[in-house]
C-alpha positions as CSV (number, residue, x, y, z in Angstrom):
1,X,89.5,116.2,82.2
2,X,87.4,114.4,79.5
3,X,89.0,111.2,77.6
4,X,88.4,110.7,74.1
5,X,86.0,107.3,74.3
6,X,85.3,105.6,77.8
7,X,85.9,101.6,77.0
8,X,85.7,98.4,78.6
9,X,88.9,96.1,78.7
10,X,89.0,92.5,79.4
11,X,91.6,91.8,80.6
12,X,91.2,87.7,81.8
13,X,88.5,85.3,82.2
14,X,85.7,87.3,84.5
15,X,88.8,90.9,85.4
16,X,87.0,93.8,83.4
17,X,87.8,97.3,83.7
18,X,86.0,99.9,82.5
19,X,87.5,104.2,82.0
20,X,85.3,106.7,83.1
21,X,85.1,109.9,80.5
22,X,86.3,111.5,83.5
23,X,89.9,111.8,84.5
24,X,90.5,108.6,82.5
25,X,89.4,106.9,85.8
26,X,89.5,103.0,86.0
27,X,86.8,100.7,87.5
28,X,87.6,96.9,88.0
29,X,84.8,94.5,88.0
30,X,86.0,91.0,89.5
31,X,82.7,89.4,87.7
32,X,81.8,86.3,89.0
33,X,78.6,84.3,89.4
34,X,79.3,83.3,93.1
35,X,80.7,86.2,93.9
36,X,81.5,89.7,92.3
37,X,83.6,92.2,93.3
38,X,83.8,96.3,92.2
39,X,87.0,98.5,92.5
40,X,86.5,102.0,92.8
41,X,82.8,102.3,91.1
42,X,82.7,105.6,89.3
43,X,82.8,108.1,88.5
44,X,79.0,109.6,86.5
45,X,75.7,108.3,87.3
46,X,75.1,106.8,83.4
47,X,78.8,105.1,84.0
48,X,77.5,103.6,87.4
49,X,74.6,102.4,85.4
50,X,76.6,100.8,82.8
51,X,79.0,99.3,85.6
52,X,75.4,98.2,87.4
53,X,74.3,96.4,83.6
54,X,77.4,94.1,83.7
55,X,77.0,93.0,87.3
56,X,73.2,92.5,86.9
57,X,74.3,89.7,84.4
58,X,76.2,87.7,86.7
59,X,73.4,87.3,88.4
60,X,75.7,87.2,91.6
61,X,75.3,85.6,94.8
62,X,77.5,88.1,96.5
63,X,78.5,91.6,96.1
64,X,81.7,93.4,97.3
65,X,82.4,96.7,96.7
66,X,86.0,97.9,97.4
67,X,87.7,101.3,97.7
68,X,91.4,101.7,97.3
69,X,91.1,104.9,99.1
70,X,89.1,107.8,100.7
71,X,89.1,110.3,98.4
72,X,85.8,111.7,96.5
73,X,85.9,110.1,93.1
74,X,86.8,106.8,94.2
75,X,84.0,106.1,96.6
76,X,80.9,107.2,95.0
77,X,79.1,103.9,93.5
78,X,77.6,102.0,96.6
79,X,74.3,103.3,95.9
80,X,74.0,101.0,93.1
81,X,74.3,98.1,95.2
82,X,72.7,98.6,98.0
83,X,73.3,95.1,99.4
84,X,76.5,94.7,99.1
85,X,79.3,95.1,101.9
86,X,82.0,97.8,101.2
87,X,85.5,97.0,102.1
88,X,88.6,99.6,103.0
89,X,91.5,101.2,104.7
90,X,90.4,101.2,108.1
91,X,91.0,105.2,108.2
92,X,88.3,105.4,104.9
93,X,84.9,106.0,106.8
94,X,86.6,108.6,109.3
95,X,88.1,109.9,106.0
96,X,84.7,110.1,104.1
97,X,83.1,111.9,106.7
98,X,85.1,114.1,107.2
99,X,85.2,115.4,104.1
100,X,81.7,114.3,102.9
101,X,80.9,118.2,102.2
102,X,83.8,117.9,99.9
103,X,83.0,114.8,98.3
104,X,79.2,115.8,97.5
105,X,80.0,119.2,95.9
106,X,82.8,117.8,93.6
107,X,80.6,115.0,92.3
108,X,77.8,117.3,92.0
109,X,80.2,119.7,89.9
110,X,81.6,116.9,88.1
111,X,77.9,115.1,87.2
112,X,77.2,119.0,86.0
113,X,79.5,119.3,83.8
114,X,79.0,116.2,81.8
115,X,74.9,117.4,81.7
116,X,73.8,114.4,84.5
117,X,72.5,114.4,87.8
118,X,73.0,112.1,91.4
119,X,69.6,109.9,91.9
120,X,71.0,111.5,95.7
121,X,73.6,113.7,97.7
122,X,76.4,111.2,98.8
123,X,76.1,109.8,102.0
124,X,79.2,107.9,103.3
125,X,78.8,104.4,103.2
126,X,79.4,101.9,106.2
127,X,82.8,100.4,105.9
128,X,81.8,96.6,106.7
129,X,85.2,95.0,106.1
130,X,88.2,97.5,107.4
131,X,91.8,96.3,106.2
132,X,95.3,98.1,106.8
133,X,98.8,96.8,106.7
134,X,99.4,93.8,104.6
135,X,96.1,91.2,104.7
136,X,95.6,88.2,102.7
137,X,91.7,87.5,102.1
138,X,89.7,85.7,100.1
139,X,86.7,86.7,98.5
140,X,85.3,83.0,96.3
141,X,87.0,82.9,93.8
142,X,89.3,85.6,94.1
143,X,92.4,85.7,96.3
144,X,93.7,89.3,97.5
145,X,96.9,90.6,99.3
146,X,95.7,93.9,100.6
147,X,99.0,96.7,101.6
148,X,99.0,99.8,102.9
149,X,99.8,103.0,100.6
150,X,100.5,105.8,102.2
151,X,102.5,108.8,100.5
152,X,99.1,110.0,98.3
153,X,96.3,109.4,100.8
154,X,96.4,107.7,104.4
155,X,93.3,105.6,103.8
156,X,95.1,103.8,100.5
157,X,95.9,100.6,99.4
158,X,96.6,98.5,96.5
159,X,95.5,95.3,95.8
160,X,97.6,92.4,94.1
161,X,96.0,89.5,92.8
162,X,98.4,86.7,92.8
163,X,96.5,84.0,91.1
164,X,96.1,86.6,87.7
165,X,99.3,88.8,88.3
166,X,97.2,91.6,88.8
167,X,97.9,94.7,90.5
168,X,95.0,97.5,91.6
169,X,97.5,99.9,92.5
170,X,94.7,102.7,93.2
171,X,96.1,106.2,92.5
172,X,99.3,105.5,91.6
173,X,101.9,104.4,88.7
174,X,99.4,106.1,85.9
175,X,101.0,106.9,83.0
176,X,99.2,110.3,82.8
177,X,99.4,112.0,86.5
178,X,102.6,112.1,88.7
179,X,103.0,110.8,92.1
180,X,100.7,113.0,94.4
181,X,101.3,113.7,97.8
182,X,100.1,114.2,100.9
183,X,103.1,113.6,103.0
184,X,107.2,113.8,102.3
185,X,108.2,112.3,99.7
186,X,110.2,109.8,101.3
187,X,106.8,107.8,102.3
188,X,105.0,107.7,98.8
189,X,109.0,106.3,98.2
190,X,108.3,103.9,100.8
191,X,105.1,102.4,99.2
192,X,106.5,102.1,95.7
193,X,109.8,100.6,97.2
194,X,107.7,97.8,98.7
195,X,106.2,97.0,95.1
196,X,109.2,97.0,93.2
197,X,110.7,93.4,94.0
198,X,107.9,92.4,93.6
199,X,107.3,93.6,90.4
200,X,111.2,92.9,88.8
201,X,110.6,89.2,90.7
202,X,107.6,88.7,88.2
203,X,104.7,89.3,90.1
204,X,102.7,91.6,88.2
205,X,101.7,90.8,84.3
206,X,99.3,93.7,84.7
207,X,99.0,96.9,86.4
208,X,95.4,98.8,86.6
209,X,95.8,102.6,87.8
210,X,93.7,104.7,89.5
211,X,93.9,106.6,86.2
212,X,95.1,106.4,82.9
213,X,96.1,103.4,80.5
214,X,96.4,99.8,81.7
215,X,100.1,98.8,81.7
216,X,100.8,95.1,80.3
217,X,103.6,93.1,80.8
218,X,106.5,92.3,83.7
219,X,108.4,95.2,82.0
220,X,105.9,97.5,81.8
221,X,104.6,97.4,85.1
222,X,108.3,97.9,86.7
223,X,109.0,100.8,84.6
224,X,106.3,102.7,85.8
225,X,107.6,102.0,89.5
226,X,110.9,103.0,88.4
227,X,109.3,106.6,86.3
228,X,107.5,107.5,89.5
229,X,110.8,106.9,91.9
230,X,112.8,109.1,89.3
231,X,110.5,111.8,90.0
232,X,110.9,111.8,93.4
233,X,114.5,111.8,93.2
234,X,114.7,114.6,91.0
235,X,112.2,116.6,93.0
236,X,114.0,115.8,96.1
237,X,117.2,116.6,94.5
238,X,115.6,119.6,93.4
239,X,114.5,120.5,96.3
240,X,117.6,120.1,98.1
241,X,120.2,122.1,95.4
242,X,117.4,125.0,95.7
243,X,117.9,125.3,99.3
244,X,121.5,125.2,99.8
245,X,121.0,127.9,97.4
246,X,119.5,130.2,99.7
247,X,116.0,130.1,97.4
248,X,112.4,130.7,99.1
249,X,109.9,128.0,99.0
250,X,108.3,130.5,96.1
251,X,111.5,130.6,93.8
252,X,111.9,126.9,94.6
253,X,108.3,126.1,93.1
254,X,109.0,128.4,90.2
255,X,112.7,127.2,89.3
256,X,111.5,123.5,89.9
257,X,108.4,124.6,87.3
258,X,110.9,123.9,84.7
259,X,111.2,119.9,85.5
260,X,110.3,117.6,82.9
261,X,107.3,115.0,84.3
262,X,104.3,113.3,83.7
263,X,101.8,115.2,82.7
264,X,103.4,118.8,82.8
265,X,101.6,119.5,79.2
266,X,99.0,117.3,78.5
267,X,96.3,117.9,76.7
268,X,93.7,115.5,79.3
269,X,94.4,117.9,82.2
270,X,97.7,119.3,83.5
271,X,99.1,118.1,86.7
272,X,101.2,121.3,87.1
273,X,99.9,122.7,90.4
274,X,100.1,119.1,91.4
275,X,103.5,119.5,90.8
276,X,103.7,122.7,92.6
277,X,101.8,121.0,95.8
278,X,104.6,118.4,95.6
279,X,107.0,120.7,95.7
280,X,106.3,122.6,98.8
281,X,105.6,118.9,100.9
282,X,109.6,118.3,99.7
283,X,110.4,121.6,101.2
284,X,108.6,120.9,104.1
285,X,110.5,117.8,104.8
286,X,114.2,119.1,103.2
287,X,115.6,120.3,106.7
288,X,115.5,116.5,107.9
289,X,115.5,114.9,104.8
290,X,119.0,114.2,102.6
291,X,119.1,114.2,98.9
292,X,118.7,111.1,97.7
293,X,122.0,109.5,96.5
294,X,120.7,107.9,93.4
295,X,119.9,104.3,92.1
């Protein structure tokens, strides 16, 4: 769960992006002396701090803090600037408290482990600016086109930035995790179907995921799109051979065990039960679902 060396990366004028030793999870700082934004501030206390250091010399007019999404290690830095509003999915604060019990005793494992401490227990924060569907907002400088992301959480989003060719694309595309869910697979499907034109028209340059290693270049940033619909074909397909079959959802999860995927033997943390969640939401939704019929 630990990388190697937490790092900054610049990746424009004023875009830095900073991994957490944990989970190899990003944090963008849109630095700016009028106004700054932070992505997802996380995910230990002395990383907050260092996060807190680079903002402090801005000496900003304006603070934003965004969340991509609900979930607890995503949404635990608005302590450290108290004055700033917090924008999100307009199901994020409903999200947060209801699973602030959650939230406070994984962050209080995870601060543990690495030998630190919260200054406080987390308390959700207010959700000043609540965006869903597709919005187009400016924050001075920066210009944003907010979508909806469902398939891995309901309170997600991504986050393009057209004027850079930047894409946020919160807990998705990472080169080290597979596509998560939380629904069928046909709506994470969904989400990533609506970003690939985009991406093979040109749109990204960049891609920053919720975890793992920046992708650079157009070609980069379409091939992960186009690794994480594979896997959704092939568990669907899967899925759907292991059924007509006659298998139980049990022998289905241990056949499909076999797959090849992101993550299935890494040495930063396994995502093999995720795997094995992913599996039973495709069995869930196989009886009204049909294989997919390939790209």
């Amino acid at each position: 769960m630990t990388s190697p060396a937490a790092a900054w990366t610049v990746l424009a004028d004023g875009i830095h992006v900073r991994q957490s030793r944990a989970f190899w999870m990003n944090s963008v700082v849109l630095l700016d002396s009028e106004h700054t934004v932070v992505v997802d501030p996380g995910v230990l206390p002395s990383e907050l701090d260092d996060l807190a250091r680079l903002v402090a010399q801005a000496e900003p007019e304006r603070v934003t803090v965004i969340f991509t999404h609900g979930h607890w290690d995503h949404v635990l830095g608005k302590p450290w600037w108290p004055k700033a509003r917090v924008l999100a999915h307009d199901r994020a604060a409903d999200e947060m408290r209801t699973d602030m019990a959650k939230i406070r005793s994984e962050a209080e494992a995870l601060a543990a482990g690495h030998g630190e401490t919260w200054p406080k227990p987390f308390t959700p924060p207010r959700v000043d600016d609540a965006v869903s569907g597709q919005r187009f907002l400016r924050l001075d400088p920066w210009r944003f086109v907010f979508r909806d992301a469902p398939g891995h959480c309901d309170s997600q989003l991504t986050m393009h930035l057209p004027d850079v060719n930047l894409l946020i694309g919160a807990d998705m595309l990472s080169d080290i995790e597979i596509p998560i869910l939380n629904a069928a697979p046909s709506v994470y499907r969904g989400t990533l179907e609506t970003l690939k034109p985009l991406a093979e028209g040109g749109a990204f340059d960049a891609l920053v995921p919720g975890h793992g290693a920046i992708a650079l270049g157009r070609e980069a940033v379409a091939a992960r799109i186009e690794a994480d619909l594979g896997y959704l074909d092939a568990l669907e397909a899967g899925v759907q051979t292991a059924r007509a079959a006659g298998l139980s959802l049990a022998a289905t999860q241990e056949k499909l065990a076999e797959m090849n995927y992101v993550g299935k033997d890494s040495t930063i943390y396994s995502t093999a039960e995720m795997h094995r969640d992913n599996v039973t939401f495709a069995w869930e939704s196989a009886a009204t679902t049909r294989a997919p019929s390939g790209r």
